[in-house]
N, C-alpha and C positions, 0 to 999 in steps of 0.2 A: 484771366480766362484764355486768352493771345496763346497764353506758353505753356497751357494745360494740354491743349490738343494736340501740339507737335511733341510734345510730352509722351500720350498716351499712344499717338500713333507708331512713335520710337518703340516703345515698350511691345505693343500688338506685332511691329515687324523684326523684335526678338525674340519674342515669346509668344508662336505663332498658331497659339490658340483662339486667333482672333480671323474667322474663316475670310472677310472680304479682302483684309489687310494680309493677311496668306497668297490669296489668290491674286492678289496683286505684283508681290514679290516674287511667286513664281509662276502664276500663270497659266503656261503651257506642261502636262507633265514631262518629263524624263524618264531614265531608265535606271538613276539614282534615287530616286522618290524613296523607296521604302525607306530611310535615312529620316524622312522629314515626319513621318508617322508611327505611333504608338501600333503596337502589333501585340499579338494572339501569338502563343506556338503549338503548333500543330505538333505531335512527340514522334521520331521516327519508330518504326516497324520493330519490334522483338524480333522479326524474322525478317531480317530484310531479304531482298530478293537483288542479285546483281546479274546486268545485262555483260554476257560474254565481251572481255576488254577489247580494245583496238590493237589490230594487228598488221600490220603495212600488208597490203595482198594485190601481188604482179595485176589480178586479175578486174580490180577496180582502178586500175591505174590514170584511166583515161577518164574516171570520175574524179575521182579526186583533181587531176587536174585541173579540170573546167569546174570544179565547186572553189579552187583554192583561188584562181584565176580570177572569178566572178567578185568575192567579199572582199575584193581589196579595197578597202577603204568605205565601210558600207557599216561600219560601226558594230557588226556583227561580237557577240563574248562569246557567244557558243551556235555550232551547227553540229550538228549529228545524226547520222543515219545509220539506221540500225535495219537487219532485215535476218529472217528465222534466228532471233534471241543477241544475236552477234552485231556487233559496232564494228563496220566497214567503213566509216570514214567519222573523224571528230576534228573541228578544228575550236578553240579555245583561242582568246584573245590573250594579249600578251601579262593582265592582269587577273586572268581568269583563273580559274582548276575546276574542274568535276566537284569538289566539294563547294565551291561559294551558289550560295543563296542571289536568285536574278528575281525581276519582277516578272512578273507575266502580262499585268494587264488584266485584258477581257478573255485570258483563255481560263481563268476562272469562272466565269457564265458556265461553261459547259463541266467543271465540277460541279457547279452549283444545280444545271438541268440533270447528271447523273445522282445528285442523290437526293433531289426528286422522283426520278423513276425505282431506286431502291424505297422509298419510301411507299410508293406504291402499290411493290412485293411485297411486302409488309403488311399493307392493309392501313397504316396507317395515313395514309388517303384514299380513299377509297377510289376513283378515278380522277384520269384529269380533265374528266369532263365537267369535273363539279363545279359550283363557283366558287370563287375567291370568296366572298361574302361570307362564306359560311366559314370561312375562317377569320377572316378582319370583317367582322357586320359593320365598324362602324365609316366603312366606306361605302356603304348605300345611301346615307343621307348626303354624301357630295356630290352623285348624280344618278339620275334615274339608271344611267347606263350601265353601272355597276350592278345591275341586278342581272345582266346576261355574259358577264363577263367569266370566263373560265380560264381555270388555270390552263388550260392548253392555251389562250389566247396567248398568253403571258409567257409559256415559256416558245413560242412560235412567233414573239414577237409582231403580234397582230392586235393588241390590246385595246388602241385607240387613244391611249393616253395623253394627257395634253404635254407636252415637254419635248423642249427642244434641245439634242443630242449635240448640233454639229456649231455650238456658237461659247465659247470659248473665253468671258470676258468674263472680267472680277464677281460680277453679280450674278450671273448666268445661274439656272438649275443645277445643269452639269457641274459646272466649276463648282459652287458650294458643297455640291454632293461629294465631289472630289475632295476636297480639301476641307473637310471635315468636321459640317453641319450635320446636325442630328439625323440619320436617315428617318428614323422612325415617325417623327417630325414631317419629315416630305413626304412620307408614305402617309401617313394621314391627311394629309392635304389635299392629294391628287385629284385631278379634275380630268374628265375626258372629253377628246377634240372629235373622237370619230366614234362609230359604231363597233362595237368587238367584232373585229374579224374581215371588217372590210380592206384596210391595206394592211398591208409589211410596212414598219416604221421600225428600226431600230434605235433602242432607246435603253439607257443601262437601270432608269429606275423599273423597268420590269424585273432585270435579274434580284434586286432589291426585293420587290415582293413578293417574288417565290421564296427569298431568306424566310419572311416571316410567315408565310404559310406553313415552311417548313419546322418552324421553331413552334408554331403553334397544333403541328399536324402530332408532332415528337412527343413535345414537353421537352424538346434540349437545344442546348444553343449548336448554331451553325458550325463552329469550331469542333464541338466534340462531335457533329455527325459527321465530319470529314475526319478527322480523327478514328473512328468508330469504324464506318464503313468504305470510308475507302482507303487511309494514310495507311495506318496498319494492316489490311489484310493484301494489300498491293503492293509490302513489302520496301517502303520508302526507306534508301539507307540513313539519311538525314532528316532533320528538324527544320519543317518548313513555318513560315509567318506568314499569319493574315491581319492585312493592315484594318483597322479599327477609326470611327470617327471622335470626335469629341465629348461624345456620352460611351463611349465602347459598343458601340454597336458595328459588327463586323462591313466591312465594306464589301457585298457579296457579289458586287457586279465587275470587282476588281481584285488587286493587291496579293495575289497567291505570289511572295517571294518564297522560293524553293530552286533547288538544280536542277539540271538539264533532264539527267535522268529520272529523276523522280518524276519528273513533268510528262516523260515519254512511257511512263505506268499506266497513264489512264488511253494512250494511245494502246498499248497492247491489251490493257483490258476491250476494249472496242473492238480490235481484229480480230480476239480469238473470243467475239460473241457472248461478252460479259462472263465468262470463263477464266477463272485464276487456277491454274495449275488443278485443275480438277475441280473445284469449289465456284458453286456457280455464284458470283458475285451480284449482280444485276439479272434480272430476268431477257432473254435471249430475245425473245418478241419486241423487249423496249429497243435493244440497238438495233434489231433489222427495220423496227419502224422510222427508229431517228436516223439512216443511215440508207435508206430506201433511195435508191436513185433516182428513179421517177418523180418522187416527191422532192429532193434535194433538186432534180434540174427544174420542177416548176415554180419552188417554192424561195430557193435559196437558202434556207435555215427550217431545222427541225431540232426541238426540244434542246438549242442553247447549243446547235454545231451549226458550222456553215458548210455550205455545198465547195465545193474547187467549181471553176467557170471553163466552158469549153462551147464557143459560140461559131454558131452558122450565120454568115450576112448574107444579106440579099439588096438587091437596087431597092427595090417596093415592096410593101406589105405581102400584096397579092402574090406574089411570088414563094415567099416567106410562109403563106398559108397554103398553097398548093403543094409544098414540097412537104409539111407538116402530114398532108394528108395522104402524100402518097406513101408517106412513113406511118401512117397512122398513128399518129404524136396528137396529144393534146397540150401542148407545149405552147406556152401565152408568148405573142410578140409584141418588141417592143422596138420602141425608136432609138438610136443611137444619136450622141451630139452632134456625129459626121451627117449624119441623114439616112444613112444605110438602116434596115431592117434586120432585125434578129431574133433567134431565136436558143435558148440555150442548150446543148447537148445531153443526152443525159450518158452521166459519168458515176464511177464506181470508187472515188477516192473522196476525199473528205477532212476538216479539220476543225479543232480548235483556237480560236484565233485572237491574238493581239493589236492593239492601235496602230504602233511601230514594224509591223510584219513579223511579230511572236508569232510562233505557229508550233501547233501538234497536229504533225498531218498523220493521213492514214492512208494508206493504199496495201486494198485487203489480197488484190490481184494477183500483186507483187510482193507479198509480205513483209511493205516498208514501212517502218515510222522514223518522221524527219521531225527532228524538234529545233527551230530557230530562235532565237533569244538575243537580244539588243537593243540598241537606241536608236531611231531617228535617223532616217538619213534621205536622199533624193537618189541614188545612185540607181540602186535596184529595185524591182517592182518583186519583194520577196513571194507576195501570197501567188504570182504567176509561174516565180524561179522555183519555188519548192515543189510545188505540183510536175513540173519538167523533172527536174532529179527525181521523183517519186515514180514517175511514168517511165524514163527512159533505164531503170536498172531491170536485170532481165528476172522472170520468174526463175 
């Protein structure tokens, strides 16, 4: 019996369908993950659409510079800024090209909140006001709290959910959910810690059970509505993967490997107002509301995007409220580690975002989209730097 067990555990950490003994051998994700999981293809675009190529131009010189200058050593594969249709700067890693398939991460969430809101247009939810119950009923018998819970909690990340996000270890929720326990499984389980809607907690099994609202709202799997409504009519030149757990159930709060540009489609669908070359793709009301400044600087996230961060300090509170009011801001303050007082600005730019500082940002101002892609690293504070390149190119 001795030699059975180091036996089977050999076996579980070659054939790493065995989710604790997974998460044990690798733990922390990476930016080579998709490698370790069975995946979905998402089929490219009959009509692909291509962003005008890279052109060396005198006139971005002094960006390029300081973007080339900045990623040294920041494990960056891809940076690319693109602004009216046109690629003004790309820098690709020495193993990279435009055609190789990256992860993303969590800028998946925010496909996942986009076609939700297509889904809406539709009618095939009728709002998201509704509850969640009335698409998964049998998560009203695991707490009374679930009867007031709506899918806007959910995709606003204010659910209340019990689960903890930021804890990392073999057994953890997250880790299993990562690495390739049955979602569907954990979505019936859920229990809640807080009241719908009382804080922001971000947590990825929300993005999970908008997947299956959405597959129950449909009648079709998650794959073919990203497929359906947005891969194809947003002209993806390539065939993107979405990684899968160990029942095949899509991992919907993560795993969108695809290229750089494909990835900066759903940034252009956004600036130009859920408008594809004429063809209104999402209805225009859902992106000014997910994309709302006011709401993005109180809230920080709307409908599976985040806000960009641009903070006023103050010595004390009091201070912090008085200036609030002389601006006439309803803008909530908070405490910083340092002791200082803030309050956040409200801003016009916006993103998609990843673990590792993936990002699809937006800046509608300036008609930028910046899409970052890579691994892991201490060097730069990406979600602070792409907002700066995004803010300092001229209209």
């Amino acid at each position: 019996m001795k030699k059975i067990i180091p036996i089977l555990t050999l076996i579980c950490l070659i054939y790493t369908a065995c989710v604790p003994l997974r998460s044990i051998k690798y733990l922390v994700p990476d930016a080579s993950d998709s490698a370790k999981f069975n995946n979905l293809t998402i089929q490219q675009s009959s009509t692909p659409f291509y962003f005008k190529p890279y052109q060396v131009n005198a006139s971005y010189a002094a960006l390029k510079n300081k973007i080339d200058s900045a990623l040294v050593s920041t494990k960056t594969t891809a940076f690319i800024v693109i602004k009216n249709d046109s690629i003004i700067y790309q820098h690709l890693s020495e193993n990279t090209n435009l055609q190789a398939k990256q992860p993303s991460f969590s800028i998946a969430k925010s496909f996942v909140g986009t076609l939700v809101g297509i889904a809406v247009d539709r009618g095939q939810i009728k709002s998201t006001n509704q509850l969640v119950i009335d698409y998964l009923p049998e998560l009203a018998k695991n707490d009374e709290r679930f009867k007031r819970l709506t899918i806007q909690h959910v995709l606003d990340m204010r659910s209340g959910f019990d689960w903890k996000e930021r804890s990392f270890n073999p057994f953890s929720k997250i880790t299993r959910s990562y690495y390739g326990a049955d979602l569907k499984k954990m979505v019936g389980k859920l229990k809640m810690k807080n009241e719908p809607n009382k804080v922001f907690e971000y947590m990825s099994i929300n993005t999970q059970v908008l997947a299956m609202v959405l597959e129950k709202a449909t009648g079709k799997t998650l794959n073919v509505l990203l497929q359906e409504n947005l891969w194809s009519p947003l002209g993806a030149e390539s065939d993107a993967l979405w990684s899968v757990d160990n029942k095949d159930n899509i991992k919907a709060f993560c795993c969108i490997n695809a290229t750089a540009l494909d990835f900066a489609k759903i940034g252009r669908l956004y600036l130009n107002q859920g408008n594809w070359n004429g063809k209104q793709i999402i209805a225009k009301e859902w992106i000014s509301t997910t994309t709302n400044p006011d709401t993005l600087a109180k809230k920080r996230y709307k409908n599976q995007f985040w806000a960009t961060r641009d903070f006023k300090y103050f010595p004390d509170s009091l201070s912090a409220i008085k200036q609030l009011e002389k601006e006439h801001l309803g803008y909530p303050v908070e405490r910083n580690t340092d002791g200082r007082y803030f309050y956040a600005k409200k801003v016009y730019d916006y993103k998609a975002q990843g673990m590792f500082g993936q990002s699809v940002y937006v800046n509608p101002q300036n008609k930028v989209i910046i899409v970052r892609l890579g691994g892991r690293q201490k060097k730069l504070n990406f979600h602070g730097f792409v907002q700066e390149i995004g803010r300092s190119i001229p209209k």
